[in-house]
C-alpha positions in Angstrom: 25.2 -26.1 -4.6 28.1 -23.9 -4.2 28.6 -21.7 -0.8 30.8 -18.7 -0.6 34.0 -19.0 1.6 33.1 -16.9 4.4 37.2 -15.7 4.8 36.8 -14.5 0.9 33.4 -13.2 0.7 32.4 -9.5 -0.2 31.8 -7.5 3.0 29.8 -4.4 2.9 31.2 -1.2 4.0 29.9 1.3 7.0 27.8 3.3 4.5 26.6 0.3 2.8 25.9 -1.5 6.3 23.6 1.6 7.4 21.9 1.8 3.7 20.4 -1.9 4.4 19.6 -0.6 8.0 17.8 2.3 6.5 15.7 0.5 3.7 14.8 -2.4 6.2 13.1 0.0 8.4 11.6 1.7 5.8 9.6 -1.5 4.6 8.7 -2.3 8.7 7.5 0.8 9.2 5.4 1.1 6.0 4.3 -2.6 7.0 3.5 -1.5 10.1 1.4 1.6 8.6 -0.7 -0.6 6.0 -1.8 -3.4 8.9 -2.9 -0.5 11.3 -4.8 1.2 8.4 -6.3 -1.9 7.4 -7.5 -2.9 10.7 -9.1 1.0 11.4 -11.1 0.5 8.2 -9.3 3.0 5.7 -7.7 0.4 3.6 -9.7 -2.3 2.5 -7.6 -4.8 0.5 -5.8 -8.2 0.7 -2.9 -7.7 1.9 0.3 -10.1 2.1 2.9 -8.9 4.9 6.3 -9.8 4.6 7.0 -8.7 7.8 10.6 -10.4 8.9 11.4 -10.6 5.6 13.2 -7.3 5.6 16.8 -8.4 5.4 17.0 -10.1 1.5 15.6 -7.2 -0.4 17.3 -4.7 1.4 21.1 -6.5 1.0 20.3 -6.9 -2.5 18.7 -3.8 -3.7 22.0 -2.1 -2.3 24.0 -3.5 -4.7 21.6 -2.4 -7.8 21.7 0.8 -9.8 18.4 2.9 -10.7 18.0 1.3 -14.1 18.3 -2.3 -13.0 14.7 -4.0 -12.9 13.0 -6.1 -10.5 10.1 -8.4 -11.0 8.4 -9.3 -8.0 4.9 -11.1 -7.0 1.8 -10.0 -5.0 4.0 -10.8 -1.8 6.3 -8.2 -2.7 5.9 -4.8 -1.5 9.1 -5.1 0.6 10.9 -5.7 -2.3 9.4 -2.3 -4.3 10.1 -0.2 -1.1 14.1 -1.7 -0.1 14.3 -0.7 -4.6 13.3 2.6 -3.8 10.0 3.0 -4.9 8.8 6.5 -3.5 6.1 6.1 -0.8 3.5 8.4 -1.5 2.0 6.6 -5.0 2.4 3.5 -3.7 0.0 4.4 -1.1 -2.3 6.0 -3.6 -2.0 2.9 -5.4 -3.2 0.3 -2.9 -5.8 2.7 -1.4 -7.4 2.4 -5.2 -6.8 6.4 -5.9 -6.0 8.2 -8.9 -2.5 9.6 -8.3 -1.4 5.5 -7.8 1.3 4.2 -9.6 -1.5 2.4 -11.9 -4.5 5.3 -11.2 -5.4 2.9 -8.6 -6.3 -0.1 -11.1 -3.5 -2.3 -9.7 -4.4 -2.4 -6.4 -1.7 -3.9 -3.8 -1.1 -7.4 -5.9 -0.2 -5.1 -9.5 1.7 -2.3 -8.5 4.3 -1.0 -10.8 7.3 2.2 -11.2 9.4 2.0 -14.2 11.4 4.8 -13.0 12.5 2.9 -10.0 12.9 -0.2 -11.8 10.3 -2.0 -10.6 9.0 -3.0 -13.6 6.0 -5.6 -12.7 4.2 -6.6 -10.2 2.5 -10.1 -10.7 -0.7 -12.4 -8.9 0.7 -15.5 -10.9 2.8 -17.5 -8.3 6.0 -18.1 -10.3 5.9 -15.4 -13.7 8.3 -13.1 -12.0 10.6 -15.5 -13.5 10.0 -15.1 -17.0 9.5 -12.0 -16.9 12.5 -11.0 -15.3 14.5 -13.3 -17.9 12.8 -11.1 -20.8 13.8 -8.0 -18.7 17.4 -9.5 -19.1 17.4 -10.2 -22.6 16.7 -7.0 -23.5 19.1 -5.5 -21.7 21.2 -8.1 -23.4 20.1 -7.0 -26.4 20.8 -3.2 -26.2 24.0 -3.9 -24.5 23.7 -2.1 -21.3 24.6 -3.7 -18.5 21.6 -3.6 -16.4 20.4 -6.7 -14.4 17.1 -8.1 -14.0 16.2 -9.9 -10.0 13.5 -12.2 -10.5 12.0 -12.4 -6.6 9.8 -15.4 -5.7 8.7 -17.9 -2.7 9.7 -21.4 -2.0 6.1 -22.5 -3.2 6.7 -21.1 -6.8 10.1 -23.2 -7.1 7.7 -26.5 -7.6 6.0 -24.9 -10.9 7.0 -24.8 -14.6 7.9 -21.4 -14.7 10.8 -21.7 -12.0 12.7 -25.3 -14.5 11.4 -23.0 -17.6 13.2 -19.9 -16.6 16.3 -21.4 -15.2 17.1 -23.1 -18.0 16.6 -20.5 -21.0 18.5 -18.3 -18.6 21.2 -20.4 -18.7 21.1 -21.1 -22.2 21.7 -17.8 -23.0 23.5 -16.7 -20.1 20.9 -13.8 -19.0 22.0 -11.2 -16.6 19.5 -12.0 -14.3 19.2 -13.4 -10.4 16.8 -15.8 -9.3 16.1 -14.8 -5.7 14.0 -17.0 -3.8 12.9 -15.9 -0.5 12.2 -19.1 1.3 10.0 -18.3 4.4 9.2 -21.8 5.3 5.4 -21.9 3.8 3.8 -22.0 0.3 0.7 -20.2 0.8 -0.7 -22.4 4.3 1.7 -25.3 3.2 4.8 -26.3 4.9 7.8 -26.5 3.0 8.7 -30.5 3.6 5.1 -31.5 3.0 5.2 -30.0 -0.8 9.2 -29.6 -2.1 11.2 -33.0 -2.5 14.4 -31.2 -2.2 15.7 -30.0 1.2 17.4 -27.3 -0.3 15.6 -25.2 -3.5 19.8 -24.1 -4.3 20.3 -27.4 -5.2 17.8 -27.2 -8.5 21.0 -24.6 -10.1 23.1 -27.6 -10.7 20.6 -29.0 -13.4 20.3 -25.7 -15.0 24.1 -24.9 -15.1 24.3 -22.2 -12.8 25.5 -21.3 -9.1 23.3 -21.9 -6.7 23.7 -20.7 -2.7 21.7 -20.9 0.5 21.9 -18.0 2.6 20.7 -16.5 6.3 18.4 -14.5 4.1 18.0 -12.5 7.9 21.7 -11.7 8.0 22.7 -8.5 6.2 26.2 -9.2 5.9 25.5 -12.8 4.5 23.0 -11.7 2.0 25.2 -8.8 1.3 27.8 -11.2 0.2 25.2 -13.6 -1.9 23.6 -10.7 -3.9 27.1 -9.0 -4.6 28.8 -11.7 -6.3 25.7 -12.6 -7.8 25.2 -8.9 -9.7 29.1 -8.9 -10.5 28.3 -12.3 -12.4 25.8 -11.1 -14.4 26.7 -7.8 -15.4 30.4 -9.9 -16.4 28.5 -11.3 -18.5 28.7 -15.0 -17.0 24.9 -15.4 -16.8 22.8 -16.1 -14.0 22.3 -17.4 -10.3 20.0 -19.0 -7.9 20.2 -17.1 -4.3 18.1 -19.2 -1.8 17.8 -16.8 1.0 16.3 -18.7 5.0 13.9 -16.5 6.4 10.5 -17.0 8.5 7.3 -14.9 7.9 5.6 -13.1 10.9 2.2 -13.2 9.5 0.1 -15.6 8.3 -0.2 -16.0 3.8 -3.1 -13.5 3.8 -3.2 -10.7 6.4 -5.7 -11.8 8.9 -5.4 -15.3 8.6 -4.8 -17.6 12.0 -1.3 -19.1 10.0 -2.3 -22.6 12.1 -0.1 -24.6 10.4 2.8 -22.4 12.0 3.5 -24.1 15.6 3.4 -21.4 18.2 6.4 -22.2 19.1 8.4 -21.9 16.0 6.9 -18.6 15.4 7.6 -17.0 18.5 11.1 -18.4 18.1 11.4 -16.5 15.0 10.1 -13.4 15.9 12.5 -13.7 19.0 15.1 -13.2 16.3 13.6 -10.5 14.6 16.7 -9.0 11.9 15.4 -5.7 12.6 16.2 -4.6 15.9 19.7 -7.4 15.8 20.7 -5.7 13.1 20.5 -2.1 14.5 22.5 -3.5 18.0 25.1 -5.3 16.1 25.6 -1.7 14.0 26.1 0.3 17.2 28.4 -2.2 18.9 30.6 -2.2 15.8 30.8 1.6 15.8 29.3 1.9 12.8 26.4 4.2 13.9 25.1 5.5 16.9 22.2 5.5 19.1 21.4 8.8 18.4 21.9 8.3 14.5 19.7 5.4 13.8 16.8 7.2 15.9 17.3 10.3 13.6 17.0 8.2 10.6 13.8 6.5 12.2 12.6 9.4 13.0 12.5 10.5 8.9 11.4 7.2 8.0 8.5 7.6 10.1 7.7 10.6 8.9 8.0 9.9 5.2 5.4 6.6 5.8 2.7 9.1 7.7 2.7 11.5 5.1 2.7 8.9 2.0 -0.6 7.4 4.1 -2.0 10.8 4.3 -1.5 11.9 0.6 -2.5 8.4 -0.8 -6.0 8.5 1.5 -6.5 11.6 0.3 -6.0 11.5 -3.4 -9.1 10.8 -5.5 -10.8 8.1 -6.6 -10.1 7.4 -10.3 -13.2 8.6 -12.5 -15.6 6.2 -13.9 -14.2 7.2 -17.7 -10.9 5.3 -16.7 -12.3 1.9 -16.6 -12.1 2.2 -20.5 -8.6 3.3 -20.9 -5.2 1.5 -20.9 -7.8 -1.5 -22.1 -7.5 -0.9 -25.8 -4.8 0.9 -28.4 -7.5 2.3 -30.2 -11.1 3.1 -28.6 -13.6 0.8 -30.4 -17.0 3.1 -31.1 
């Protein structure tokens, strides 16, 4: 497992710094929109909060151009809304409506937007892996230089996919990142009861590859992981393994009573909730003010309310579209 010297590591800039800032609120506040609608009754769908988890996609989407991909899982809205993802399909999308991202066939757990990169959204635990690897080969292939990030949990790091995926990666050098956003709990299991290894890094050494643990809740650390990690790959030099520490707020499922968290563990963790240390470390290094960040809130807000209010109102697909995007060619 290798760790980056901390007097040596990349640090982001002012600009950068406040871009995190900006995309982490922007997935709280859409969290926080989805939860409120589901419990008033206008959404009804399983929904998987990463709430606390707002830091890693955030620090590493910064450091990715429009046409890189990401491949993320049914946990994974966080990671579509820090890429860019616009708001207002999305919401169509899990609210089962017609101007979705999918015509509201997806639902939350298979959400998709090519233009944004985010290429797939999966309900397999583990086959973001693969699919991110063929993501990089073909950008291999045409010679670009885009990267593929493969996002997973902790849980999917015990499954085929995760040994399959590291390895061919390696063997053929993929631009891609393996980012796994260890929140402590595979589904309702804790992580010592199911993972032999007490850090998942540690797997990249089989496989040939760098492999770091990271405060996945510190901007500036994860910052420093994901940059040198996308200057790898689009170098050429092939791929790496990016554990990033973080703690869920929410139980696996939205709704459920997450008792195998300890009370006291959580409240510890929510105690040191990224978001609002993040925003108090930013104005007492001068990097933005009170009055800024309130602005930007303000916006983000905003954009959430009326991407809930255009999504709730679209329309429901029409019966006619349960036959299409099923076959090439319609069968009489």
């Amino acid at each position: 497992m290798q760790q980056t010297p901390v007097s040596n590591r990349p640090l982001p800039g002012p600009e950068v710094q406040r871009d995190i800032y900006r995309r982490m609120v922007r997935i709280e506040r859409n969290d926080e929109a989805i939860r409120r609608a589901i419990k008033l009754g206008r959404l009804q769908m399983p929904y998987y909060s990463a709430r606390g988890q707002e830091v890693i996609p955030s620090a590493v989407s910064v450091n990715l151009n429009q046409d890189d991909t990401i491949c993320t899982i049914y946990r994974g809205i966080h990671d579509m809304v820090a890429k860019g993802m616009p708001l207002r399909p999305l919401w169509a999308e899990i609210a089962g409506r017609i101007d979705g991202t999918c015509k509201g066939k997806g639902g939350p757990m298979h959400l998709t937007h090519p233009e944004s990169g985010v290429m797939v959204t999966t309900g397999i635990v583990g086959s973001s892996m693969p699919i991110a690897n063929g993501l990089a080969w073909a950008a291999k292939l045409d010679g670009s230089q885009r990267v593929a990030i493969a996002y997973f949990g902790d849980g999917a790091s015990n499954i085929g996919a995760f040994h399959e995926s590291l390895n061919l990666a390696s063997v053929w050098k993929l631009p891609v990142i393996f980012v796994c956003q260890n929140n402590r709990f595979a589904e309702h299991t804790r992580y010592e009861v199911g993972t032999s290894v007490d850090r998942i890094a540690k797997r990249a050494i089989g496989y040939g590859m760098p492999g770091v643990t990271v405060d996945g809740n510190d901007p500036v650390d994860m910052y420093a992981a994901a940059f040198e990690a996308v200057e790898r790959a689009r170098a050429g030099e092939g791929p790496t393994l990016i554990e990033a520490l973080t703690f869920r707020f929410f139980g696996h499922v939205f709704g459920d009573d997450d008792k195998y968290m300890t009370k006291e563990e959580k409240a510890a963790a929510m105690e040191r909730d990224p978001l609002p240390l993040f925003r108090a470390r930013l104005i007492a290094d001068g990097i933005a003010t009170e009055g800024a960040l309130a602005d930007m809130e303000t916006a983000i807000a905003a954009e959430v309310d009326d991407a809930m209010q255009f999504g709730l109102a679209s329309p429901l697909p029409p019966i006619d579209e349960l036959r299409r995007d099923v076959f090439a060619t319609e069968i009489a």
